[in-house]
C-alpha positions as CSV (number, residue, x, y, z in Angstrom):
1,X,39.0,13.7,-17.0
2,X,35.0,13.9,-17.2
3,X,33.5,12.2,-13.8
4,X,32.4,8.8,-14.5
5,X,29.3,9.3,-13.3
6,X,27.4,12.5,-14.0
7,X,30.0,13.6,-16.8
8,X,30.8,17.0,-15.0
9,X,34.8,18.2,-14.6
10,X,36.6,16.9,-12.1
11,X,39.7,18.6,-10.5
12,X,43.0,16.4,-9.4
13,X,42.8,15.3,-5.8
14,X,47.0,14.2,-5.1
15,X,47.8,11.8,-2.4
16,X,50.8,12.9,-1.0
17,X,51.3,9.8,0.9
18,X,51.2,7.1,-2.0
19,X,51.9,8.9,-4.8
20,X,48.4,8.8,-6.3
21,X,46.3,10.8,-8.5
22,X,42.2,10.9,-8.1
23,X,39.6,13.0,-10.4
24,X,36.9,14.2,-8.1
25,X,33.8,15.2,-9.4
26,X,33.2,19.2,-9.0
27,X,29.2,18.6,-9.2
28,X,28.5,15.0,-7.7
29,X,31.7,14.4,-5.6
30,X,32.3,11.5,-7.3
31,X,36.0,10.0,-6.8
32,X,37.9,8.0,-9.1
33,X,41.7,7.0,-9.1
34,X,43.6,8.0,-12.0
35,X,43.5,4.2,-14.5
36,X,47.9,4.7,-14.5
37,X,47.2,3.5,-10.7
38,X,45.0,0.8,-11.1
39,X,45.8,-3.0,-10.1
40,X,45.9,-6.3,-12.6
41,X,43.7,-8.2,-12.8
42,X,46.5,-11.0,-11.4
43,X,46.8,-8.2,-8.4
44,X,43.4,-8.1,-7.2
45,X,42.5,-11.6,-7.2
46,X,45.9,-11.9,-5.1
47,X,44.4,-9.5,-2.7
48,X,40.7,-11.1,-2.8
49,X,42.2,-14.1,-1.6
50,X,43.6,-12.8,1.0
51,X,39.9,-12.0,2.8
52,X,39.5,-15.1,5.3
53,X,35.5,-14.3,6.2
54,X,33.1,-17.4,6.6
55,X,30.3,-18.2,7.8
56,X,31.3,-18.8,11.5
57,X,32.4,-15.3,12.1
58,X,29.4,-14.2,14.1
59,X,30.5,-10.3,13.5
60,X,30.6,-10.8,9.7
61,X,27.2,-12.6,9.8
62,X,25.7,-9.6,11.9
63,X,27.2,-6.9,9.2
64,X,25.3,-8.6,6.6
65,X,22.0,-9.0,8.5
66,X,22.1,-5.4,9.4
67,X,22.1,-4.2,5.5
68,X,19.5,-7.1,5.2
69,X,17.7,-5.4,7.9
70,X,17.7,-1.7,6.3
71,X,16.2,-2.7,2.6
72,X,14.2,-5.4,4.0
73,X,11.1,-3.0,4.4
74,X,11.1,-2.4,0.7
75,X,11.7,-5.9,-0.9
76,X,8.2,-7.2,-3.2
77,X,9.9,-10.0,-4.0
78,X,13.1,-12.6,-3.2
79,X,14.1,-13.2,-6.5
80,X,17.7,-11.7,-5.7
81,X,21.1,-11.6,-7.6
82,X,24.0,-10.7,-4.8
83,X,26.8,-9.4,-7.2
84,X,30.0,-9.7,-6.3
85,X,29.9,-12.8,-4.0
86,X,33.5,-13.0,-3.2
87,X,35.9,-15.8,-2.3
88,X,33.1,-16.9,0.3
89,X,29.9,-16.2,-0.5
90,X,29.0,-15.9,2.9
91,X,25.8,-13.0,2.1
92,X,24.2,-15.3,-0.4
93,X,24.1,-18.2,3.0
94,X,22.5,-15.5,4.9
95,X,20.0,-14.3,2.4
96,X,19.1,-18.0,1.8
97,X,18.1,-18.4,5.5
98,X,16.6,-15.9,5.3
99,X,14.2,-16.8,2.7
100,X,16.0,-15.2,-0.4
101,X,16.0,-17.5,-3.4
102,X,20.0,-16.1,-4.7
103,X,21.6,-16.3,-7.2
104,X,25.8,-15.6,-6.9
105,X,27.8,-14.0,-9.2
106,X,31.9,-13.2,-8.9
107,X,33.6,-12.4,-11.9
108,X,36.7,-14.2,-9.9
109,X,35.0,-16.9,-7.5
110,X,31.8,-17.6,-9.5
111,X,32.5,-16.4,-13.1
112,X,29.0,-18.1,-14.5
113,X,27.1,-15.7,-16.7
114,X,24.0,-17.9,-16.8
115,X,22.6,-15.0,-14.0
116,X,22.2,-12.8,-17.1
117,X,19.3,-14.8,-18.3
118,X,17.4,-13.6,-15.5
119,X,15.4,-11.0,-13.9
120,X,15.5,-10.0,-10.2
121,X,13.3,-8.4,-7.4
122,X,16.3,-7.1,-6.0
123,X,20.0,-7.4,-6.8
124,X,22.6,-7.0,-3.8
125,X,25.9,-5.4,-4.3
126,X,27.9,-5.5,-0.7
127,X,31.4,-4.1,-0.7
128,X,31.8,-4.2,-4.7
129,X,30.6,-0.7,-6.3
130,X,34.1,0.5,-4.9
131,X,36.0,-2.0,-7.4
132,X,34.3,-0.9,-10.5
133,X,36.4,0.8,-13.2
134,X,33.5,1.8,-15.2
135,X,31.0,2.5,-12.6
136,X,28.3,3.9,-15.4
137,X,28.4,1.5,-17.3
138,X,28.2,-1.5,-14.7
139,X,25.1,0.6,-13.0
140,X,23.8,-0.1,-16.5
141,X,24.6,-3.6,-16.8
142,X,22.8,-4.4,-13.5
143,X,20.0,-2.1,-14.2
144,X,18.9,-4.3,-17.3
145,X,17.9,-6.9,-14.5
146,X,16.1,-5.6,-12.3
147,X,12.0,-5.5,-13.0
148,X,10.2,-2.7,-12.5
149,X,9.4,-1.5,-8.7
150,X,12.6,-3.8,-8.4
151,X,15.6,-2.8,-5.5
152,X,19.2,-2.6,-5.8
153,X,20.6,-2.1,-2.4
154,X,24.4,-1.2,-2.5
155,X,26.9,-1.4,0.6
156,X,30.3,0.9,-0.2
157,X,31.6,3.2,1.9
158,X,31.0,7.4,1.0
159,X,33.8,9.8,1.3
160,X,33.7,12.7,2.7
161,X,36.2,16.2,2.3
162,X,39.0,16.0,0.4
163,X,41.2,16.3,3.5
164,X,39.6,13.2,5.2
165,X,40.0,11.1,1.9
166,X,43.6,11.6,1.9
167,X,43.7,9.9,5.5
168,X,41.0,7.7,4.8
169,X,41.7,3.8,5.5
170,X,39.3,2.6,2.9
171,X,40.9,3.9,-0.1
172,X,44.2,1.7,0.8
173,X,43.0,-1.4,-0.3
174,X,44.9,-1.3,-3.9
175,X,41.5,-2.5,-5.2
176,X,39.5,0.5,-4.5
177,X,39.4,2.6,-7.3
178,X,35.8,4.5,-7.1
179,X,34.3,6.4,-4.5
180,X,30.6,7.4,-4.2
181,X,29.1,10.1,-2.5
182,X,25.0,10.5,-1.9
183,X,25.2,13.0,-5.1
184,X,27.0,10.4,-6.8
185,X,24.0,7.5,-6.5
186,X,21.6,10.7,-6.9
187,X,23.0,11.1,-10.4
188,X,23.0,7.5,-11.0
189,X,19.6,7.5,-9.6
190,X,18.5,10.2,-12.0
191,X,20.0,8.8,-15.2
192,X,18.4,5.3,-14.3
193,X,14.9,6.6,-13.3
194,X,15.2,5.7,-9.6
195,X,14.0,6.8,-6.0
196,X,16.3,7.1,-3.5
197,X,14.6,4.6,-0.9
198,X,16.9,5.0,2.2
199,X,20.6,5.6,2.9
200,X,22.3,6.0,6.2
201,X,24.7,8.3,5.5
202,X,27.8,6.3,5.6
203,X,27.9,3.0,3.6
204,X,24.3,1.8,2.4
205,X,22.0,2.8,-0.6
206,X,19.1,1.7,-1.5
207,X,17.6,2.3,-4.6
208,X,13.9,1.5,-6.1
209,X,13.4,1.4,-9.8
210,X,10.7,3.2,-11.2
């Protein structure tokens, strides 16, 4: 398999423990679990359901004002689109108090596609890049609607070596079927005329449009 992302080889990383196959990307690191693996649709709303986060949970709240808090130095505008709003659109509250004007999208919870019709300052993406089965292509997708000088800021978590990944605790949610490294959103970044803004090395990226 070519990597989804930069179109380099990839080599077979196995998972001894669950039995599963990923492609990693020899070039951008890129990880991506082989499609026989992946969940029905029918599974991963099951499992998105299961997340009980609201508003009232103070150390939920304080995640998301944390990310707001690392691309807020480079936002020119509050026309935002938070992607992948989930069973509780809990981000979209917070950005609204703080001053956002949002729009939410889920393609489970809020399935309206009127947000196409739209362009945005800056579109949000927390906890969703992971889910995407055609990562390129969805980069793309998003991409078309963001202005120019526009942000996308993006919260996933990176891997790291190929032995960590296998122990990893974030790629065991049977909904997690792509993995991004720095290099990966470089590529992306690259292929998309982008500037790297900030990243901290672990879970956020944020991008600026040229």
């Amino acid at each position: 398999m070519k990597c989804k992302i930069c179109g380099n080889d990839t080599y077979i990383l196995f998972d001894e423990q669950f039995k599963l196959d990923y492609h990693r990307c020899k070039k951008c690191g890129f990880i991506y679990e082989d499609p026989k693996h992946h969940a029905t649709f029918a599974d991963e709303k099951e499992e998105y359901d299961r997340h009980n986060n609201s508003i009232e949970d103070e150390g939920y709240v304080n995640m998301f004002k944390r990310f707001i808090n690392a691309f807020e130095p480079f936002v020119t505008g509050k026309k935002l689109l938070e992607y992948g709003s989930g069973p509780e659109p809990v981000f979209s509250e917070v950005l609204r108090k703080e001053g956002y004007n949002v729009t939410s999208y889920d393609p489970f919870f809020l399935p309206d596609e009127s947000y196409l019709d739209n362009k945005y300052d800056i579109i949000t993406s927390t906890e969703v890049f992971e889910h995407f089965s055609e990562p390129f292509e969805e980069f793309k997708k998003l991409d078309a609607l963001i202005i120019e000088g526009g942000l996308m800021a993006i919260m996933t978590q990176f891997p790291k070596d190929d032995e960590h990944f296998k122990t990893w605790w974030y790629r065991r949610d049977i909904t997690h079927i792509s993995f991004f490294t720095i290099d990966s959103f470089k590529e992306l970044a690259k292929a998309f005329d982008y500037e790297v803004m900030f990243h901290n090395d672990k879970d956020y990226m944020i991008l600026r449009k040229k």
